[in-house]
C-alpha positions in Angstrom: -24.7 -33.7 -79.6 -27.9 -34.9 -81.3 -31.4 -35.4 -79.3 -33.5 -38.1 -80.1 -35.2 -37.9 -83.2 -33.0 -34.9 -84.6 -30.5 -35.3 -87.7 -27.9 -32.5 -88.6 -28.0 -30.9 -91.4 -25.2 -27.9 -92.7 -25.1 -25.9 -89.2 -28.8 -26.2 -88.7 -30.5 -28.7 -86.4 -33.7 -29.9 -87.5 -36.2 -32.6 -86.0 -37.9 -35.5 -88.2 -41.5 -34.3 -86.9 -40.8 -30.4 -88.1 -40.2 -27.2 -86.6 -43.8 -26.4 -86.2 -43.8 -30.1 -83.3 -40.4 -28.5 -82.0 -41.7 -24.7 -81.4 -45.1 -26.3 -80.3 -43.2 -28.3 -77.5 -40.9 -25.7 -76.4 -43.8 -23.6 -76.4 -45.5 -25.8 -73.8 -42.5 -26.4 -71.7 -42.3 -22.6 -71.0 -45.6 -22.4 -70.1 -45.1 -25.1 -68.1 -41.9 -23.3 -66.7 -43.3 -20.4 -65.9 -46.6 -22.4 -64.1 -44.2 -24.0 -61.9 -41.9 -20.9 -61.3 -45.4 -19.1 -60.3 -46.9 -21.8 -57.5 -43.0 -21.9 -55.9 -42.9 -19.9 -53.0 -40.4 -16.3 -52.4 -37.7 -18.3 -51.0 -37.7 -20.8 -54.2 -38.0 -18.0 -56.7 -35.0 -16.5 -54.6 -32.9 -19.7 -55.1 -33.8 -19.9 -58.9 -32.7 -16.3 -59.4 -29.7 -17.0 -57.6 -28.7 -20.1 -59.4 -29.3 -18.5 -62.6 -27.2 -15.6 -62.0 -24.2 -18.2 -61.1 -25.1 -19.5 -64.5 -24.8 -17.0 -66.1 -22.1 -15.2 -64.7 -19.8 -17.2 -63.1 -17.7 -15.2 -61.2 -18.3 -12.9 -58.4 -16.5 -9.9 -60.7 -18.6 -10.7 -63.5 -21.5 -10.3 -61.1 -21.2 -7.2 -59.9 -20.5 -5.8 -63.6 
């Protein structure tokens, strides 16, 4: 699936404003990640960490791998 403002080219995706604009912005929305992740309470940060784990490992076996 392309993103707005992306074209495919070979197997590599590349955006019209350049890979410098792409790293720049994903750059920024890390920080802006992490800021967030940071002012969220112990219960929040609790909930994150749990969803992620979900996402990344589905299953309750793969879980306790």
């Amino acid at each position: 699936m392309r993103g707005i403002g992306e074209t495919m080219q070979g197997d590599q995706r590349e955006s019209e404003t350049g890979p410098a604009s792409d790293l720049a912005s994903a750059a920024d929305l890390v920080c802006r990640t992490v800021r967030a992740i940071d002012a969220c309470g112990m219960t929040e940060v609790d909930v994150l960490l749990s969803d992620l784990l979900c996402a990344a490992w589905p299953t309750s076996r793969a879980q306790s791998q």
